[in-house]
Backbone bond lengths (Angstrom), bond angles and torsions (degrees), N, CA, C in turn:
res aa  C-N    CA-C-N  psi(-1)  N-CA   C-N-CA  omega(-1)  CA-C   N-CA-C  phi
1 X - - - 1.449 - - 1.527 110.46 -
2 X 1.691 119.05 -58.59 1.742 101.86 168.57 1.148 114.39 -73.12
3 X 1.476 131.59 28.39 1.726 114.91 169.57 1.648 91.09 -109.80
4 X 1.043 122.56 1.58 1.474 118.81 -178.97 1.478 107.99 -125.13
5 X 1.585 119.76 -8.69 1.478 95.49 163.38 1.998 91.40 -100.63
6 X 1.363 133.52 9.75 1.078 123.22 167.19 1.572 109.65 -83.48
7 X 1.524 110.58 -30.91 1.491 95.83 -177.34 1.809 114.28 -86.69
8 X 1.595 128.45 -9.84 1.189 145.20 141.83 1.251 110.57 -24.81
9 X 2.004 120.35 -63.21 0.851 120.02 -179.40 1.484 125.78 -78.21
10 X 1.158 105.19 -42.14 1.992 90.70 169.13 1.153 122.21 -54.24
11 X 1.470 115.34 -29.13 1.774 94.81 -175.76 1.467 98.46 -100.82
12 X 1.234 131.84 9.44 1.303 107.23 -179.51 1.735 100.96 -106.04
13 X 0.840 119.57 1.86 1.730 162.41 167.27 1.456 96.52 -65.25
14 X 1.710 113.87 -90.62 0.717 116.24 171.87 1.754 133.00 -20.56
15 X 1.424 109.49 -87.47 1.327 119.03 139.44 1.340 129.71 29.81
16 X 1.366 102.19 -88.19 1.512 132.08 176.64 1.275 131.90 -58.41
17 X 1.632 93.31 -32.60 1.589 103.83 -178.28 1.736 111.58 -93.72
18 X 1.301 110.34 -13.18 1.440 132.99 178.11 1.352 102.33 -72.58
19 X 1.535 126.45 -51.27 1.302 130.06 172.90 1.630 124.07 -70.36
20 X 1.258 111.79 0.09 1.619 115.55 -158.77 1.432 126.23 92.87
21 X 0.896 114.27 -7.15 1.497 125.74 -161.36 1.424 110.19 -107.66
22 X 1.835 116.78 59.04 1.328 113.36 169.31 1.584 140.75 -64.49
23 X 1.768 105.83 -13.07 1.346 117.57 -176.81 1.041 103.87 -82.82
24 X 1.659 121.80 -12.80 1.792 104.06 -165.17 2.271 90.74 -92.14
25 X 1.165 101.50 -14.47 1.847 95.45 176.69 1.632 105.19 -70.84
26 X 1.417 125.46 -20.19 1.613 117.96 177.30 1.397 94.89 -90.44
27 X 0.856 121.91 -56.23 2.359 116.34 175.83 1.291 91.24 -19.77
28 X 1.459 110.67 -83.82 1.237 135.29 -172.72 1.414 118.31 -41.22
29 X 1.306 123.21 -51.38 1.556 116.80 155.38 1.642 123.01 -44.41
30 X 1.220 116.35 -47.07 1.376 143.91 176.85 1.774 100.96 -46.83
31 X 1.411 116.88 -63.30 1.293 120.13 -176.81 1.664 108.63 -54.88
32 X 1.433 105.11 -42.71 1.444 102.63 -159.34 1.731 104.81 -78.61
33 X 1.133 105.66 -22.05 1.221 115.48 -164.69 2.086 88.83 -72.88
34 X 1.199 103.46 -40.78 1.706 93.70 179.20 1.180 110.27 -77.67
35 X 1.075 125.89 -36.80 1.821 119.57 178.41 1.266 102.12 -51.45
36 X 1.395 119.88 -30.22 1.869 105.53 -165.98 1.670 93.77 -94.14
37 X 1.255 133.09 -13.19 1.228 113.73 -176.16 1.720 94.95 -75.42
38 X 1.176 114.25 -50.60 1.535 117.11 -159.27 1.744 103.07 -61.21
39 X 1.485 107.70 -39.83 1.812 101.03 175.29 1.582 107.50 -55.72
40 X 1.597 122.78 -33.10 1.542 113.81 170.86 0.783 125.57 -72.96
41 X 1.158 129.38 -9.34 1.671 131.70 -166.75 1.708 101.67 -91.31
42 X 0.849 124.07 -25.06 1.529 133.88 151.81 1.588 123.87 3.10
43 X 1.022 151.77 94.70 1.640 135.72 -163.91 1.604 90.14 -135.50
44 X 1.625 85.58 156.67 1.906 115.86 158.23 0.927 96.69 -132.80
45 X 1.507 124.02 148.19 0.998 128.06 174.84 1.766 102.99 -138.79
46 X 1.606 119.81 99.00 1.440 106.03 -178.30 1.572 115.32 -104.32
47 X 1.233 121.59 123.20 1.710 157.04 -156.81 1.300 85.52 -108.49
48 X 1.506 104.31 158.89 1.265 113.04 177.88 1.688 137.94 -95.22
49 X 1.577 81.69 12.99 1.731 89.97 157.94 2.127 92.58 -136.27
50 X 0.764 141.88 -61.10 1.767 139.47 175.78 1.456 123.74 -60.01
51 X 1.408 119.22 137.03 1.484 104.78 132.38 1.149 132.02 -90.58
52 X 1.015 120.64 130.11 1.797 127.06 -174.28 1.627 105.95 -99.98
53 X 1.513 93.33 122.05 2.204 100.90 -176.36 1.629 91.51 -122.51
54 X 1.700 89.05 116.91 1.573 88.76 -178.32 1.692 91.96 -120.67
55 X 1.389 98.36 136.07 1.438 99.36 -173.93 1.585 104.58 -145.22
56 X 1.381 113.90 169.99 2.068 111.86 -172.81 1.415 95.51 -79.03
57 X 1.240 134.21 -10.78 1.581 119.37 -178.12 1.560 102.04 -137.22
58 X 1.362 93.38 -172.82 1.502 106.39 -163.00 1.385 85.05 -115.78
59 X 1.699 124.14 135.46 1.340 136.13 152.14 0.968 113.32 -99.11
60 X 1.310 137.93 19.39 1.354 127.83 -165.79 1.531 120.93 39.20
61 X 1.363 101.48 93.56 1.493 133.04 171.09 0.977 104.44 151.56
62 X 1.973 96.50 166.78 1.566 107.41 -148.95 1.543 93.99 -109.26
63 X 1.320 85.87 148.83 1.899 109.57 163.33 0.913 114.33 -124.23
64 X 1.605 130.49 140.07 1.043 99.92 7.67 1.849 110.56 -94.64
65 X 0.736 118.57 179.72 1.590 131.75 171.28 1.752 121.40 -108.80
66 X 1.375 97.83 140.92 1.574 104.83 -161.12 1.280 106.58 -85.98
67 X 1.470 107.11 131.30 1.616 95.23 -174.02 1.243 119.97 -66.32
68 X 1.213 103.53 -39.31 1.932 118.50 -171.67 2.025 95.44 -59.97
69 X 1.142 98.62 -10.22 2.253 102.15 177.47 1.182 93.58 -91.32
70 X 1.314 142.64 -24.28 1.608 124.48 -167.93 1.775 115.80 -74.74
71 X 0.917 118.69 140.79 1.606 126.14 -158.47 1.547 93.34 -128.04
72 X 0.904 149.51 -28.53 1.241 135.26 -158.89 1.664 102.12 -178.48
73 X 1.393 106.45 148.55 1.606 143.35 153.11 0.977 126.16 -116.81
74 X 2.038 117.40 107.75 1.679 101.57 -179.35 1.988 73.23 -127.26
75 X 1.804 95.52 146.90 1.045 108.26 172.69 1.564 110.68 -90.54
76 X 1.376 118.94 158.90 1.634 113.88 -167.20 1.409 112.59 -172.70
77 X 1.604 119.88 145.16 1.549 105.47 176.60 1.382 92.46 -120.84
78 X 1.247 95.19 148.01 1.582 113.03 -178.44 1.969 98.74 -165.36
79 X 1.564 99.08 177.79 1.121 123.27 166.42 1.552 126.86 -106.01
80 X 1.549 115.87 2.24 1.158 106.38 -171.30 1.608 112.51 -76.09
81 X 1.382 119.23 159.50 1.219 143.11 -174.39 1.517 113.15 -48.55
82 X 1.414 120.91 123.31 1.522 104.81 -164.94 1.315 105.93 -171.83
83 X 1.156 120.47 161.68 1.927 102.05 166.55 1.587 112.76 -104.51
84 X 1.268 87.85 78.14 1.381 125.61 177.44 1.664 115.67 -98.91
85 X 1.327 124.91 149.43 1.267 123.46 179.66 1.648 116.71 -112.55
86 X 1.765 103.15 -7.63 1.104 118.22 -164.09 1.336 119.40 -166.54
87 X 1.584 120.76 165.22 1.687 99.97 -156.29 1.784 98.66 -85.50
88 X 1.697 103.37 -10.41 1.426 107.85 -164.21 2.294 99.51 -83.03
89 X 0.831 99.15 108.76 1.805 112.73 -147.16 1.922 101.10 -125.98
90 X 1.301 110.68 143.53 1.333 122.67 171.84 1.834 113.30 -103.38
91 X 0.902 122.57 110.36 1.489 108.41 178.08 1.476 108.37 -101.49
92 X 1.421 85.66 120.73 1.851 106.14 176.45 1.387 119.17 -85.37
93 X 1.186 115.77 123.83 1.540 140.38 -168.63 1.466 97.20 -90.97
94 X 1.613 114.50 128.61 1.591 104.93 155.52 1.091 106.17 174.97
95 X 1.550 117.60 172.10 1.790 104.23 -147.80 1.530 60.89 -129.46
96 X 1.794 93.02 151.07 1.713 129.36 164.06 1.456 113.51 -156.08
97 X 1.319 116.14 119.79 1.461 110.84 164.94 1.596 102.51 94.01
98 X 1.692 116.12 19.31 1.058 130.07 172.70 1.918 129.76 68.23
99 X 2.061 86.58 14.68 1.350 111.01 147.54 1.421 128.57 -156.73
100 X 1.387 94.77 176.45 1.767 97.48 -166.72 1.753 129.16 -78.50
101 X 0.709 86.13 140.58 1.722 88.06 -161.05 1.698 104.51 -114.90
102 X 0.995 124.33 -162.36 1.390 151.21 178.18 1.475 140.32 -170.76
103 X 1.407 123.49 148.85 1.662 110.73 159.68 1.415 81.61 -152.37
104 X 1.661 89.41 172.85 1.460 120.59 -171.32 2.008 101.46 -112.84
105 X 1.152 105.09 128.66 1.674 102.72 175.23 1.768 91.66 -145.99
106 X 1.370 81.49 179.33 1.604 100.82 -171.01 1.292 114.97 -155.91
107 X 2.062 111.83 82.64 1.425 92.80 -176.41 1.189 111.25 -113.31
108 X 1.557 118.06 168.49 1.407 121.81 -163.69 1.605 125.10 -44.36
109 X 1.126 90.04 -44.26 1.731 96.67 -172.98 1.312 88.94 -108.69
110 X 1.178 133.24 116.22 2.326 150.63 -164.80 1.783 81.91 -78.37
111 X 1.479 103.64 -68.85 1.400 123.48 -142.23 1.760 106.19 -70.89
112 X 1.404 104.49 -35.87 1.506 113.26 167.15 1.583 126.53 -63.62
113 X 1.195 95.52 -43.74 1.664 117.56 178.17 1.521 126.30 -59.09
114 X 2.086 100.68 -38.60 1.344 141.21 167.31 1.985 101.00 -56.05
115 X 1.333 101.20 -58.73 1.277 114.15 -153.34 2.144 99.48 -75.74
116 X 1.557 114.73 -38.57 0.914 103.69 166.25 1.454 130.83 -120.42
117 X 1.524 87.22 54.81 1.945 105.74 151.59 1.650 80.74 -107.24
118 X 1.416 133.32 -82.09 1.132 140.38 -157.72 1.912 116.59 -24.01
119 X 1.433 95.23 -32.04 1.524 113.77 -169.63 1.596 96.49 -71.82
120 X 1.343 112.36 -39.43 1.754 111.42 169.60 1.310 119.79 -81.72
121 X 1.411 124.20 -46.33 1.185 133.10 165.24 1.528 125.91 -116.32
122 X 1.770 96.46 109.91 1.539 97.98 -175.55 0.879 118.20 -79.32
123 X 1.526 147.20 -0.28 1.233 154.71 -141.22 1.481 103.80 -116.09
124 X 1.472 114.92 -18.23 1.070 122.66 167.94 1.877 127.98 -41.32
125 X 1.281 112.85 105.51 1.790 101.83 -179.60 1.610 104.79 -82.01
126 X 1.287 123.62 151.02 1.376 131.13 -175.47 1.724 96.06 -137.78
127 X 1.784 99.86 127.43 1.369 106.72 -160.67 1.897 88.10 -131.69
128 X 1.594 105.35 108.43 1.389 119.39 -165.17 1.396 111.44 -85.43
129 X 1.860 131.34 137.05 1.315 104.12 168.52 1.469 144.24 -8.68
130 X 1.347 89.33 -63.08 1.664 109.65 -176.08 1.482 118.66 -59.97
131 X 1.445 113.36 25.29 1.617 112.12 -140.42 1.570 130.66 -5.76
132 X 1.611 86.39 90.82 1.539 115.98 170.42 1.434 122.08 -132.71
133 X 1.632 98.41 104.74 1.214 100.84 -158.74 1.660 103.09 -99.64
134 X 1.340 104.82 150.91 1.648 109.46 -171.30 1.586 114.98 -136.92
135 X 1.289 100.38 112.96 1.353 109.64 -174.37 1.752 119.67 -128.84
136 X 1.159 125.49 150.63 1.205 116.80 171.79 1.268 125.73 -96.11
């Protein structure tokens, strides 16, 4: 994600300064420079009954989420909208409100993160790129 709002910014950088227009490449630095703070500001936080996704906006869905509700982990890259930091993303399965829902996150360590939801909830299925699915 910052190698692509960095390459956004050089050529649109670029661009600007080609036309005369060097103040609009610091704006423009300025913006990008906040998009990457707000993709860090990003958190999970897993408790020993929730995960808690605290993020600067609202994607619509709730936090925190019950672990003992999570049904599934399939890992996936995509672009959809999420409080995600990156396209390389876990989508969390879990029923609330007497249906199933989802979000998309992306935390640093997939396999660690995987391993301690699983440590609370074994029931958890984990569905791997490679489609390899792992269940107990």
């Amino acid at each position: 994600m910052i190698i692509m709002l960095g390459l956004c910014f050089a050529i649109i950088s670029l661009l600007c300064i080609l036309q005369g227009f060097w103040y609009m490449s610091f704006a423009i630095l300025l913006l990008v420079l906040l998009i990457a703070y707000l993709v860090f500001q990003i958190k999970y936080i897993v408790t020993d009954k929730e995960l808690i996704i605290k993020c600067w906006i609202n994607f619509d869905f709730e936090s925190p989420i019950s672990i003992e509700h999570i049904s599934k982990i399939i890992e996936k890259r995509n672009w959809i909208k999420s409080p995600a930091g990156s396209m390389d993303k876990l989508e969390i399965r879990y029923f609330s409100r007497g249906h199933e829902n989802s979000v998309f996150i992306s935390p640093k360590d997939k396999m660690g993160f995987i391993d301690e939801l699983r440590r609370i909830n074994s029931r958890i299925t984990v569905q791997l790129a490679e489609h390899k699915t792992i269940s107990l």
